[in-house]
Structure formats: C-alpha cells, structure tokens
N, C-alpha and C positions, 0 to 999 in steps of 0.2 A: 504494500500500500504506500501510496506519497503521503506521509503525515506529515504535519506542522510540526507535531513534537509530541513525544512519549513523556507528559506531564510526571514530574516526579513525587506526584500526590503528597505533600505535607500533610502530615496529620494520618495518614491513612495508614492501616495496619497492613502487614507483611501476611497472607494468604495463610491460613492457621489449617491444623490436619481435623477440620471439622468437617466429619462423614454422615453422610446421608442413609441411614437405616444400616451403618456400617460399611457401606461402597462396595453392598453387592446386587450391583447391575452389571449387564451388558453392553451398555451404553448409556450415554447422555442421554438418548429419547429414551432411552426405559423410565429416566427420573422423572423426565416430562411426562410419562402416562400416567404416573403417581400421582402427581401432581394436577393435574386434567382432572381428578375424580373427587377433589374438593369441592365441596360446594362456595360458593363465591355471593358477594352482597354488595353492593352499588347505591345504598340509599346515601339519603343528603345525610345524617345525624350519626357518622360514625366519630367517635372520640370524646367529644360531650356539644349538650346544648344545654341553654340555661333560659328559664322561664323567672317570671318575679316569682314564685311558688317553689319552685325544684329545681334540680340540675340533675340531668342524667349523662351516663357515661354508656357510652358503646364501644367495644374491641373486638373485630376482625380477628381470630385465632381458634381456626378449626381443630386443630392437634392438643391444646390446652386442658391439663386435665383438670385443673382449675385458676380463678381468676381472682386478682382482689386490685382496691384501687386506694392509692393511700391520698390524704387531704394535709397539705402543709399550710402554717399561714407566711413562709418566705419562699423564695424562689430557691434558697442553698442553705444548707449547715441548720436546721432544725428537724425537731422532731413533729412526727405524724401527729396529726389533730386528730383526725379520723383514718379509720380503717374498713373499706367496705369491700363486703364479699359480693361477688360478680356471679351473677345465673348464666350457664350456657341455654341460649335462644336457638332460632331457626338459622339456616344459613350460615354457623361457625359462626354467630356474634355472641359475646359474652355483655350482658349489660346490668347495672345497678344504678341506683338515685337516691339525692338525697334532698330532702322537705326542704328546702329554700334554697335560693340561690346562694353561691357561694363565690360571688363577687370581690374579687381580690386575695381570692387564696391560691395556691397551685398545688397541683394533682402528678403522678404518677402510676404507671399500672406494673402490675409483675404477673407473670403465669406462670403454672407449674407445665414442666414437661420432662415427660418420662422419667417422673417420680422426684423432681429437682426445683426449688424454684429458682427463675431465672432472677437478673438483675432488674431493678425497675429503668423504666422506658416512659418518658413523654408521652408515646404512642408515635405512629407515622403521621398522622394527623394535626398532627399540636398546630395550632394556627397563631398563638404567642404563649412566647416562652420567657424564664427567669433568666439570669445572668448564666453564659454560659452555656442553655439551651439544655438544664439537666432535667426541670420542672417545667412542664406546660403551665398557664397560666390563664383563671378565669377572668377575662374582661369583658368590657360594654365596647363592641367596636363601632358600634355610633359613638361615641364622645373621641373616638381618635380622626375623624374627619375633621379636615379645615377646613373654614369658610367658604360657601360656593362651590363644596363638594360634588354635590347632588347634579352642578350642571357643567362640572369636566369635563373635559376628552380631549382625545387627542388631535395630530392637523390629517384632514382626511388624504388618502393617499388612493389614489384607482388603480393602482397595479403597482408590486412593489419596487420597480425597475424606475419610477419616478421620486424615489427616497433617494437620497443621502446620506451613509450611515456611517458613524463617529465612532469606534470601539474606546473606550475609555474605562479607565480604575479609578474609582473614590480617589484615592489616597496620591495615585499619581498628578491628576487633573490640579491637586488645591496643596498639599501641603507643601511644595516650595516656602521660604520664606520669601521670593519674591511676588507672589501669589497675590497680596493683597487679599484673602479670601481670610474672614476670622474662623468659622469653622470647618479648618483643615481636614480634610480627611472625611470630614463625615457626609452623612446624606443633605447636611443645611447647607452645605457650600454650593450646591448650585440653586438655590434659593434667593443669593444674596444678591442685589444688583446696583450697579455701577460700582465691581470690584476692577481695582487698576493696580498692574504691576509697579515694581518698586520706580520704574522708569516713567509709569507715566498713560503704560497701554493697557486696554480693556483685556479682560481675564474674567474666569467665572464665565455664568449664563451668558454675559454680554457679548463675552469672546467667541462663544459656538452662533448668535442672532449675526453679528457681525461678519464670519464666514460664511453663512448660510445653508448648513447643516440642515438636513429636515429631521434625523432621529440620531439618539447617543444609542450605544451599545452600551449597556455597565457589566463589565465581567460582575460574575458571582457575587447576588445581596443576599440571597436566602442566609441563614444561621449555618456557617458552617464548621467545621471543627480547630484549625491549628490556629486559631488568637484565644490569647485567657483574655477574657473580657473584664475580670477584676482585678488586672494591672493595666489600664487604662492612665494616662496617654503614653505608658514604656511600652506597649505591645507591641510585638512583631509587623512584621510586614507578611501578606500572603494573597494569592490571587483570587483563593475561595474554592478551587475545583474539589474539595475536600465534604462535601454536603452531610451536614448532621440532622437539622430540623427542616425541610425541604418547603415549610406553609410558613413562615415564620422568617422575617426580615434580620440580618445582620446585628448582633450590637454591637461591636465597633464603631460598626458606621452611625451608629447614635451618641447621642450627649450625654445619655444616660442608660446603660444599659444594663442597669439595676429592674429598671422600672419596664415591665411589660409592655406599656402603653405608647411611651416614648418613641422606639423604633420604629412600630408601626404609624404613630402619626408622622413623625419626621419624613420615612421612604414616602407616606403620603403628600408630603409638605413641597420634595422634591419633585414628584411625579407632578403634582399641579402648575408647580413653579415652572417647570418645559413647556407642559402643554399652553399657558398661559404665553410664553414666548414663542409659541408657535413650532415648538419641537417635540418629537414622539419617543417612546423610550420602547424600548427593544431590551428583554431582560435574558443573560446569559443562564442555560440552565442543562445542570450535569444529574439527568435520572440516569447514565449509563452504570453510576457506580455508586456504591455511598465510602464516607469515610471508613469504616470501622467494617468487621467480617462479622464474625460473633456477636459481639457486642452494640450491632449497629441496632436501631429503635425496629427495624426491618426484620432483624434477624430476634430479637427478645420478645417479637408480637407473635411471628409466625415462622419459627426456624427452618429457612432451607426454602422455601414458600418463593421469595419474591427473587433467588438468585441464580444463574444457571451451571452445572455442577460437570464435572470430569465423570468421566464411567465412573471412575474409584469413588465418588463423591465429594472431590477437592473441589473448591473454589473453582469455576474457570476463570481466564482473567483478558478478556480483550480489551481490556480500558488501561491495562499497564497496572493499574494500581491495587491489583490485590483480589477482586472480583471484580463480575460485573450483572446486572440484573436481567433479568426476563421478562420481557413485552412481551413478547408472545402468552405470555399466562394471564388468565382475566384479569385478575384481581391487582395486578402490576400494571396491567391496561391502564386499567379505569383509574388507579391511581394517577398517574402520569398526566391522563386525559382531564380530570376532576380537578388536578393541581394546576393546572394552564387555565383552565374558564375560573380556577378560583382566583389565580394573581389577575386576569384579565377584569373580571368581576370586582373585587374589591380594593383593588390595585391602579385600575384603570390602564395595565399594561398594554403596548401597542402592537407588540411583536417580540419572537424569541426565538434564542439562536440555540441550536443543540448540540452542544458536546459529544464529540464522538458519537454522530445519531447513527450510525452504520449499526453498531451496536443495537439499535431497538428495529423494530420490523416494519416495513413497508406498512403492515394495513394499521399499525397505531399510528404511524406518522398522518397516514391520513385524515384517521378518525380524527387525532388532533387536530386538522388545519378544520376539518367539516364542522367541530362544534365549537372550536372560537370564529369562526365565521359566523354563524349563529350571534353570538356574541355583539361581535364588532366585526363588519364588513369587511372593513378596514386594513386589518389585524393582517399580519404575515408572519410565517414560519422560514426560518434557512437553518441550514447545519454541515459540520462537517461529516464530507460523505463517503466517511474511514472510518477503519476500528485503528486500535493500538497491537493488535495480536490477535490470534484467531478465535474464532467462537464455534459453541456447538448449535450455533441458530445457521441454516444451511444457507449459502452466500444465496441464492437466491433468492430468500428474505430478507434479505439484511437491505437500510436503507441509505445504501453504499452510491457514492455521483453514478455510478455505471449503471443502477437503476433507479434515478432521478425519473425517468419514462413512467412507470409506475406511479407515482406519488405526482401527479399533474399542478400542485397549488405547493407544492414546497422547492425550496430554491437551494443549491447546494456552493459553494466554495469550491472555483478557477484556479485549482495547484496549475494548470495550464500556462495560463497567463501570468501567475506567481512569479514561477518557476523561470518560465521563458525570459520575460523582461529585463530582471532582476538578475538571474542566476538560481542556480539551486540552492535549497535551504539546505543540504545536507553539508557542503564544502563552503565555506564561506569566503574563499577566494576564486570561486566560479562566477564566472559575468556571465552577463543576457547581452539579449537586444538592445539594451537602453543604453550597455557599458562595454557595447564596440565586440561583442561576441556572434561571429557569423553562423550562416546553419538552422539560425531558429525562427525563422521569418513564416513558417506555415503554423507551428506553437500558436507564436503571435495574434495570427490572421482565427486560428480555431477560437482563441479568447475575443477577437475584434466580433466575430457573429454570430458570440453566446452558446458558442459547444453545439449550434443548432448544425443540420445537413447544409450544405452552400454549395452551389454545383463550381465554385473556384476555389472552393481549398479540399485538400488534397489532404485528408485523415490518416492516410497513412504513413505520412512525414511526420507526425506530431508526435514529439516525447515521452508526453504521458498517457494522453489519448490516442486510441488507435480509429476510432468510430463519433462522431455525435452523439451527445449522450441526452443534451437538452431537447425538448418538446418546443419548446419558448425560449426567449432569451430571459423570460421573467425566473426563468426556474437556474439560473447563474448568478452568483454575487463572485463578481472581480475585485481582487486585491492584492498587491504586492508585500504588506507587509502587514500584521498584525502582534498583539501579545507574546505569540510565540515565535521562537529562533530571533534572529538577527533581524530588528528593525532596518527599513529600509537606509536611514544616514550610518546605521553601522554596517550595515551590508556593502554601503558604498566607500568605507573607510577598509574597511578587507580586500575588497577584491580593485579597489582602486587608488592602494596605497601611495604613489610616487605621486599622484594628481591634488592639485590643489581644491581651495572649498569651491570656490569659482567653476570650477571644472565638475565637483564633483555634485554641485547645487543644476547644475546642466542635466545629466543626467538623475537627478531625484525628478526636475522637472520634466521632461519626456517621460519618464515612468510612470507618471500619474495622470500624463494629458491621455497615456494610451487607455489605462484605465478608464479614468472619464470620462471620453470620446468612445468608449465599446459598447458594445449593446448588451442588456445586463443589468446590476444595480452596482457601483460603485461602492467601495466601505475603505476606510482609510483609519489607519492607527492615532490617536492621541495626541498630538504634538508635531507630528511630521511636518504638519503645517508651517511650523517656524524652526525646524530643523533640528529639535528635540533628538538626543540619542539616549544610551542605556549603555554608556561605557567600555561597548563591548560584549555584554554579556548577554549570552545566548537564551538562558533560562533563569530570568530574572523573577521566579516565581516565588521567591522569600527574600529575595536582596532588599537591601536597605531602600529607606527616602532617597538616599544619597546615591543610588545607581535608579532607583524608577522614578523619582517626581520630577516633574518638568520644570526647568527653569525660564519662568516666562521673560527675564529679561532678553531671552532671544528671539521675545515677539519684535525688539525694537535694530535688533541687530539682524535680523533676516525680514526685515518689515517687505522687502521686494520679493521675496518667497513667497511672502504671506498675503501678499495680492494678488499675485500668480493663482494661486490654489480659490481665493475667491472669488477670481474670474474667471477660472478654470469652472468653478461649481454654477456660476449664476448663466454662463453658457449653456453648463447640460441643463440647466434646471428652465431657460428660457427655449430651448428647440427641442421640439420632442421625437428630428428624426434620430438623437440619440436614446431614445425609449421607446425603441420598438418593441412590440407584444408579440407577434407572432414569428415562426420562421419562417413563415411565406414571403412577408412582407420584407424582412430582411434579405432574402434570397433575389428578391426582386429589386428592393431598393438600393443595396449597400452593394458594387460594383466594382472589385479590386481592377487597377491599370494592371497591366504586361508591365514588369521589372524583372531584370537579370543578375542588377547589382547584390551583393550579398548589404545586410544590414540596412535597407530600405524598403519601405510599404509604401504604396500609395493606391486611395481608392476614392471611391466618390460616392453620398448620399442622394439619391438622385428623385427627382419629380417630385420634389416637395413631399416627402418622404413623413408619412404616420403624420401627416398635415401639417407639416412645418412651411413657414412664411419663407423660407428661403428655398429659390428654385432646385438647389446645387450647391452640395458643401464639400469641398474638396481636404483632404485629410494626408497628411504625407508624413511619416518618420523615418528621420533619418540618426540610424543608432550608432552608427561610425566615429570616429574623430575627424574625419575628413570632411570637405563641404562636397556634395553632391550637384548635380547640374538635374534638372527635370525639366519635360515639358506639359507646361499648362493649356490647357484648351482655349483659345481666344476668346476677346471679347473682354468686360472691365470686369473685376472681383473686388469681393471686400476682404481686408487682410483682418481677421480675427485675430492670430498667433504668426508668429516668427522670429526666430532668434531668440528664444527665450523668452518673449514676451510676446502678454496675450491679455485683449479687451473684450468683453464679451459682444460689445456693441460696437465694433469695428476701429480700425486705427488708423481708415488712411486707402485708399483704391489702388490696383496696380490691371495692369493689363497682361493678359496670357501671353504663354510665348516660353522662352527657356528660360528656367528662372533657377538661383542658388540656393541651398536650403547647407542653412551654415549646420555644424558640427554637433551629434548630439543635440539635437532642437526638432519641436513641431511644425509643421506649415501647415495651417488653416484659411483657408479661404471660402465666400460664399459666393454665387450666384444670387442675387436679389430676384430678379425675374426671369 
C-alpha cells in the first residue's frame, strides 16, 4: 500500500496474547461466525438517559454474566455513592435506574465475564466524560449551547470538490508565542477575533476569513488517551490518533477539563465561531483502532465483540497500532454510523475525514455518507484509502482508493498527485514534477483529471495507479503534503538542499497551483501558506510546540507566498471549470496539448467549461529549472499566473504566439470570449 505513514500510536498498547475462546479456530471467519450469532441493538438510549424523575443506564454486553453500574459524585479519586445491579434485557442489553436524576454525578459500568469481573469502563457510549475520560458524566446538554445555537450551520457547499480544506492541530494553529491568540492550544482560540501576530498580521479565525479557506480539518478532538489532563498547561504534545472516549470532546483542548460541561460547550463555542465566519469544520476520526486492547471501554463492555482476531485469536492489526476493529459486524456498524449523525447532530459537524478507512468496509462507508446526508445535505465524507498492514476483512471489502467505485458519495486521498509532484514520501530526497524530476508527467496528468478515465492519459505510465479508480472527480481530495511524513517546505529542504528559499518558494508554488488548478477538492496543510516547517521531522506526532506550532511571524516575512496561495484559492473558488462533477465533462472539457518535453504539461479548459464565464483557460507547468518556449493559440489572453505570480482577476493581456514560461512557475491564461 502507498501510506502517508504507519502512525506510531502514543498511548496505544503493544497487541497483548488475548485469545478468543482460546484460539481454537480455523480461521479469522470462523470468529466472525461466532460472532454473526449475537444478537445486536441499535436503539437511541444505550449508556444512560436522564428524565427530571430517573436516570437509567443501558449496556450492550451479550457475553456478561452479570452487570453492575457504580454512581461517583467526582469524575477521579473517590469512592462509589451508589452501586446498582444491572438486569440482563432482550437483545444482550443489561439495564438498571435510579429514582431521580442524577445531574452532576459520574457513573461507570463493570461486567463479569467468564467468572471475572472486568475493570470499570465509561461505557462506548459516554457522551461527556471527567478529567481524563475515566468516569462518564451526567449532564444537561442544553445548558452547554451558546447563544444562537439553535440556528447554526454551516456555509453550504453543492459538491465537495467546491470546498477548500485546511488540515490543522489545536495546538499547532495558536500556541506560538507569536500567535497573538490568549487561548493557546485550546478549542477558544479560534473563537477569538482580531488576533494579530507579534509583527502586526492577522492570525487566528481572521487569518483562515483572510485566505479564504471554506473548511478546517482538526486532527483528532474526541477524548483520546496519551495527554494527562490533570497536568495541564505541562502536558505533552500529541496528534490524538490514540481514541479513548470516541462521543466525548478532548480536554486539553478545554480550559477546564475538570468540569464535564466545559469541553463540550467550548468545541461548541469553536464550531459556531467558523461557521459564523463563514467556515465549515471537517472532524478527523480514527474508529479503525482504539487506544488500549484489553482494557479498551470496547473491549471491558463486550470482549472480542467489536475487534477483528488472527485464527489463533490474536489481535489482528492493520492500523499498525496494536488492533484494529470490525465494521463489518452490526453492532460496530451502527456504532461508527450512530457516532457520525451524533457529532453531526449535536456538534453541528460539517464533514469527516477517516483514518485509515481501508480498514472498515465498503457498505458502512456508505451507510455513513447515506445517513448524515439525511442529516445535513451538505455534509461530506473523504479518507485515507489504505490500511497500515493486512487485515482478515477480504481486500474486496475493504474501502481501499482502488474501490473508491463502490462507495459513489465518498472521496478518497491523491498518493498520485502527492507523490508525483513533490517526490515520494518514502525517501525524502526524491523530487517530482514540481522539483525538476522527469518521467512523471502522466502521474501528474492522472491527478490533473481526478483519477477519472481520460481518453489522453495513459494509466499505464502512472506510478501508483495502474487504472482510474474515481467515478467523479468529486470522489478525489488532492494534496501534497499533510500531518504526516515530511511537510511540503521540509520536503523541499531535502530533496533540494544546495537551492536557495527563492528557488525553493518556486517550486512550493507550482506545487500547489497544480493542486489547485486539478479537478478534485484541494486540502492543504496548516501553515504552508506562509512557509511554516517542522524542522525536519518526519513524524512529528508527540514533538514539542517547539518543532509543530507555527510561527506566525512568517506571515510577514513570506507575506508574497501568502498572496500567492490567496489568489491561488479565490481563482479556484471564482471558476468552476476547476470543479468539475463529472468525468464526462472532464473528458470533454479538460484537453491536454501534444508535448514531448520531459517536465512540462500543458492543457486547456475549454467551452466554458461546468459554466465558467471564461471561454478558455489555458494551464501550463513547467517543473524544470530551465525556461521553456511554448506555443499559444492566437488571439489576446488574460494573464492570471506567470513567473511566480498570480491574480485571480487578471494582470495584464498578452497575445498568443511563442511565449516563455520561466523556471519552475505556472502559466495561466484565459480566453474571455
């Protein structure tokens, strides 16, 4: 598989020799048949709900030989108030209540199995949780709405290939001290506005309105395992792919994350603050794996139940990190499916990106996009379309880019275009297209028309792909660099060490005009915008402030980067023949020239293309160090891009004919009529 990177899961426990009925099967599907004969339960009232009268508790655990549910009155470090014994019900649920609500207290559950009881467990369910995510926790989630909750949302989007999506960390976005932002780190920092760097420039919210981003990406908010939360502000650094409480918002990223309530009004505070700016939030989310094996709330509710096993009954582990779970089984389903309409639902989320979705199966991917569509119209799924290592779910299930065809409303991740442009993420002194590497110009061309079929490019040149894997160009999200491996300014310090920043800000730009001129949806990393790097380090997924926050004082010192990329964005965002929907119309419209040269593309968007006001958009790169000669088609043009520089609303007319496309740069041009 082409992976971004075999995460080194912080927090997550090393695959323990926990056997399933003793690990005597024949195979992986034999556990799955065992498994297939539980009964399964889908209602809304699993874990607890609370009336002004009672509070009752519900637990999912067929295997249980009994249940009990303990009542604390703190989140950590006290003793039980109450202890109540659990009736097994219909369907494998275990339930008990108790005569009045119990508003502000926190609960756990423990089951016995095969004669043992286990450790207590929040439950999978826990929707807020105490400090550290040990105690679920009873709250009034009306009183955590802010002001003019009720009539939120997000900015509407008609296909997601008209988005612009920002991948960003809490922590890296704000806690700079040049930041200007008071609440570093947490979910208030992008709440605050008119935050300005130590120099002078917009930072925070203003900074992403100001670029004109349409959605962030926030790696991992849910509660996840490797921060102590009551050493707050000395905690570590961490990306989050680690998941403990999977319904239940971060506290770190809170101000206070003692207090139940807190987290979740705050991620709510942030979530309104976007959409109020006119931006949509896309939430990163890892069901392929949880932190812990044994001990996970997964594995204490329903042992062996939600994860999928080796013949022997070992753990398997396509996620890299110890296990990974089982979509294919209902009850893991519904989970998965129940926890996306819940963050959509009470969250107001806009869209989510899935970790390692290769890992879960084709028809939950579905099911997911078919019931937050329901939801919100709007709303869009993408993921990476890879496992980490192999699984016992048969590759023809799995919802891997190569069966992206399958899944028609979900969008998968361009290792194509990554790869090509840039270099490979595996050698970090391997060049692309963009950094004067020949040979990769068909790569290129499969990324430019969305992995769809194109009767001019030629699938069986291409690196990673052998075939067209997209339906649409909608079901592609193009990007060069993200979270993982070697950010794009460090990729360009690797593999283009003797070149200077000049030289090497040249090709950062061509690498991004390609992405953003491709058909597809554009997604861009955190800071690249103003030339942001990461020191180097490939997997920066516990490193310090001091290797992942951004120093914005290089909004003011790459301030000509940093219009680049906003004229870069307000181009795609004003012509829609770069948001084409189909591959018909791509096939038709997008029309590569006849070139020979190595390290050049030229092609043309033609007849006003997915209804664009411009007749003819002429598009050319040149990844070389050398300047190149081409011929333009006669007649006068508008120069968009050239030499580095790019207006979205034109810079000046030139007439066709033989014209230079200097080194390393774009050439754009339009046809008006």
């Amino acid at each position: 598989m082409k992976l971004d990177l075999v995460k080194l899961c912080a927090g997550t426990a090393v695959a323990t020799a926990s056997f399933i009925n003793g690990g005597n099967f024949a195979s992986a599907a034999d556990i799955d048949t065992v498994y297939s004969t539980f009964e399964t339960y889908n209602g809304n009232d699993l874990e607890m709900t609370v009336t002004h009268r009672s509070t009752k508790f519900a637990l999912w655990s067929p295997e249980a030989e009994a249940a009990k549910v303990y009542i604390y009155p703190t989140g950590l470090n006290s003793a039980p108030e109450y202890t109540l014994d659990m009736k097994r019900g219909d369907q494998g649920v275990w339930r008990a209540e108790f005569d009045k609500a119990l508003y502000g207290k926190f609960y756990t559950f423990s089951i016995k199995y095969k004669g043992n009881w286990l450790k207590e467990t929040p439950g999978v369910w826990a929707k807020a949780v105490g400090v550290n995510g040990e105690r679920a926790a009873i709250i009034n989630f009306a009183e955590t709405d802010p002001d003019g909750w009720a009539d939120d949302k997000g900015p509407h989007v008609a296909n997601i290939n008209d988005a612009v999506i920002y991948e960003m960390h809490h922590r890296d976005f704000s806690m700079h001290p040049s930041s200007g932002i008071v609440n570093k780190g947490k979910f208030l920092a992008l709440t605050e506005k008119d935050a300005r760097s130590s120099l002078g420039d917009k930072t925070g919210i203003d900074h992403l309105k100001e670029l004109g981003v349409t959605h962030v990406h926030i790696l991992p908010s849910y509660d996840y395992n490797s921060i102590d939360e009551t050493q707050l502000p000395s905690n570590g650094y961490n990306w989050g792919y680690d998941p403990l409480n999977y319904n239940a918002p971060e506290g770190s990223y809170s101000t206070n994350p003692v207090d139940p309530e807190v987290r979740i009004r705050e991620m709510k505070e942030m979530v309104k603050s976007l959409h109020d700016a006119g931006i949509g939030v896309v939430m990163d989310v890892v069901y392929n794996h949880t932190a812990q094996n044994d001990d996970s709330n997964f594995s204490l509710t329903a042992p062996g139940y939600y994860y999928r096993h080796r013949a022997d009954g070992s753990y398997s582990d396509a996620s890299g990190c110890g296990n990974e779970t089982a979509s294919e089984r209902q009850q893991m389903r519904d989970f998965i499916i129940n926890s996306v309409k819940y963050w959509a639902k009470e969250y107001h989320i806009d869209g989510f990106r899935f970790d390692l979705m290769a890992i879960h199966d084709t028809e939950t991917m579905n099911q997911v996009v078919s019931e937050l569509k329901k939801i919100n119209p709007d709303i869009f799924v993408y993921g990476e379309g890879w496992t980490a290592g192999d699984s016992p779910l048969p590759v023809e299930r799995r919802a891997l880019k190569d069966n992206v065809s399958a899944m028609p409303q979900v969008a998968v991740f361009s290792d194509d275009i990554r790869d090509a442009v840039k270099g490979h993420y595996t050698d970090e002194k391997d060049r692309g297209f963009a950094t004067g590497k020949p040979g990769l110009e068909e790569t290129v061309k499969i990324g430019i028309v969305g992995a769809t079929a194109h009767p001019q490019v030629d699938y069986s040149k291409g690196n990673n792909s052998k075939k067209p894997y997209a339906l649409a160009p909608t079901q592609v999200i193009n990007y060069v660099s993200c979270h993982d491996d070697l950010m794009l300014t460090d990729k360009l310090v690797k593999s283009l060490p003797e070149e200077n920043v000049a030289d090497r800000q040249r090709a950062h730009k061509l690498a991004q005009t390609i992405v953003f001129t491709s058909q597809g949806t554009p997604f861009l990393f955190a800071g690249e915008e103003i030339f942001r790097d990461k020191k180097g380090v490939h997997n920066s997924y516990k490193s310090p402030d001091s290797i992942n926050a951004i120093d914005w004082t290089l909004k003011k010192e790459n301030a000509e980067l940093f219009n680049y990329y906003k004229e870069l964005i307000k181009l795609r965002k004003s012509h829609p023949a770069f948001r084409m929907t189909t591959a018909a119309d791509v096939a038709k419209h997008l029309v590569f020239d006849k070139v020979s040269e190595p390290n050049l593309i030229s092609y043309s968007l033609k007849d006003n293309a997915n209804g664009d006001t411009w007749k003819e958009i002429k598009v050319i790169f040149n990844g070389s160090n050398e300047a190149k000669t081409v011929k333009i088609p006669g007649g006068e043009w508008l120069v968009v891009a050239r030499d580095g520089k790019i207006a979205a609303d034109g810079m000046g007319k030139m007439n066709g004919g033989k014209v230079m496309i200097e080194p390393r740069s774009a050439l754009i041009l339009a046809k008006e009529k």
